[in-house]
C-alpha positions as CSV (number, residue, x, y, z in Angstrom):
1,X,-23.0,67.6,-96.0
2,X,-20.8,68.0,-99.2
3,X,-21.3,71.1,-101.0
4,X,-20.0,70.0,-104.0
5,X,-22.7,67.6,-104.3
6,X,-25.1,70.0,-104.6
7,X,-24.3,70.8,-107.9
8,X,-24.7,67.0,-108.7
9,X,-27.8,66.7,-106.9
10,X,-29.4,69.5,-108.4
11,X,-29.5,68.6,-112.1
12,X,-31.3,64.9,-111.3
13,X,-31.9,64.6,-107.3
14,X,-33.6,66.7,-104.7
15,X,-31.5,68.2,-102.5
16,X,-31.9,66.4,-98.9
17,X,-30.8,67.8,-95.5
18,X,-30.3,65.9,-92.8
19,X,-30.1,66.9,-89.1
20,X,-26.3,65.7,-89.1
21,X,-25.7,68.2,-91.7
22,X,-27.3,70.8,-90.0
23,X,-25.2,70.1,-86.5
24,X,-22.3,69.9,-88.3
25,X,-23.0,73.3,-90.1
26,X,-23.7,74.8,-86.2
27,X,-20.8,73.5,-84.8
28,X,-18.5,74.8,-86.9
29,X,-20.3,78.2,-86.5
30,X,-19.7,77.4,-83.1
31,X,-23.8,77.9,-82.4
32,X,-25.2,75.9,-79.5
33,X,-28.9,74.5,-81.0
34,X,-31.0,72.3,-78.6
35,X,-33.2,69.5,-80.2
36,X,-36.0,71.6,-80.7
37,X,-34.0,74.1,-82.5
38,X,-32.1,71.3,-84.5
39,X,-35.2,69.9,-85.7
40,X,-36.8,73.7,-86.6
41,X,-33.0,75.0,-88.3
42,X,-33.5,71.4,-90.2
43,X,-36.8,72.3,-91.4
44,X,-36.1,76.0,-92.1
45,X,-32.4,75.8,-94.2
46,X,-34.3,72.2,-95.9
47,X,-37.0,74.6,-97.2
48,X,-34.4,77.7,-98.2
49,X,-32.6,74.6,-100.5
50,X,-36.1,73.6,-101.8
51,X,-36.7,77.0,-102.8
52,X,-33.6,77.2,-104.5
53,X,-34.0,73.8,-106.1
54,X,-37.0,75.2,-107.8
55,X,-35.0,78.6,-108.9
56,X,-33.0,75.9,-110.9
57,X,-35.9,75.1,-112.8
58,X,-36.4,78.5,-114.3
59,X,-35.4,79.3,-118.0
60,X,-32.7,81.7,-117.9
61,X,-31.2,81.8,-121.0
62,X,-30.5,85.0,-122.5
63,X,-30.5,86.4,-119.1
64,X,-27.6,88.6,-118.1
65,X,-26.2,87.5,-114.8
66,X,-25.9,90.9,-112.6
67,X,-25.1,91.1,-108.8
68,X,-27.9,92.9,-107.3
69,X,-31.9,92.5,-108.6
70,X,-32.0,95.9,-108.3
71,X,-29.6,98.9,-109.5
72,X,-27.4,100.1,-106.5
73,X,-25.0,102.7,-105.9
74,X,-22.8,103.5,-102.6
75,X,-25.3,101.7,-100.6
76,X,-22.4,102.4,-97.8
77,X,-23.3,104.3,-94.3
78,X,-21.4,107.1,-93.4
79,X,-18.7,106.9,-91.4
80,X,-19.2,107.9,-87.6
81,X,-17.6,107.2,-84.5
82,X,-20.4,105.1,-82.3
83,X,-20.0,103.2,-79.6
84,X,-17.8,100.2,-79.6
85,X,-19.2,96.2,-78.5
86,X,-18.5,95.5,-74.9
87,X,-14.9,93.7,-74.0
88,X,-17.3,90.7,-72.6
89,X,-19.3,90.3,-75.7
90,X,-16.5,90.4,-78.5
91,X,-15.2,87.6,-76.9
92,X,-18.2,85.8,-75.7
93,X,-17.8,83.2,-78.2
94,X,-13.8,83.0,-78.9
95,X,-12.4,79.8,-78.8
96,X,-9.6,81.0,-76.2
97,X,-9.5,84.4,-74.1
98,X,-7.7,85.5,-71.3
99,X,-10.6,87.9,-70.7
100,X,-9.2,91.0,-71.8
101,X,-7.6,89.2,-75.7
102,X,-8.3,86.9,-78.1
103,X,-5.3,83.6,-77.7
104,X,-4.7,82.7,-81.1
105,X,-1.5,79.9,-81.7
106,X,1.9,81.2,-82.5
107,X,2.8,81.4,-86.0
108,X,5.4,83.0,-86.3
109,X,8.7,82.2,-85.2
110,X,10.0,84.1,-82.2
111,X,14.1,83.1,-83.0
């Protein structure tokens, strides 16, 4: 799945999903999708670009581009102490752990 190509696509072509793309996208978010969930996230993120594909279609011109739909201001939460995420869960899905640290490669150079 090439992202650039969407742009591409989206002026002439439909935008097509395939179930490659869609393993390719959950392996590199590291998610673990059986068939049945390959075949459903296919469906589901194929209807999302659809969707989108139509929004493409809409006259916007004269339309100010703005971030939010709505008007928002300090939509932040306040700042309390709570409880923190379990040692066993923060890691749960770290490429390398020694169970108490993320391992990350050395890239710095010790001399």
């Amino acid at each position: 799945m090439a992202l650039h190509s969407f742009t591409a696509e989206k002026q002439n072509m439909s935008v097509t999903l395939s179930r490659e793309d869609v393993e390719k996208v959950a392996l590199l978010a590291r998610l673990r999708l059986d068939d049945a969930e390959l075949d459903r996230m296919t469906d589901q993120l194929g209807a999302i670009l659809g969707y989108v594909e139509r929004l493409s279609e809409v006259d916007t011109e004269g339309v100010e581009p703005m971030a939010h739909a709505v008007e928002r201001m300090n939509v932040l939460r306040e700042d309390v102490e709570t409880e923190s995420l379990p040692r066993e869960a923060a890691l749960a899905n770290a490429p390398k752990t020694d169970g108490q640290y993320f391992l990350v490669p050395r890239i710095i150079d010790a001399g």
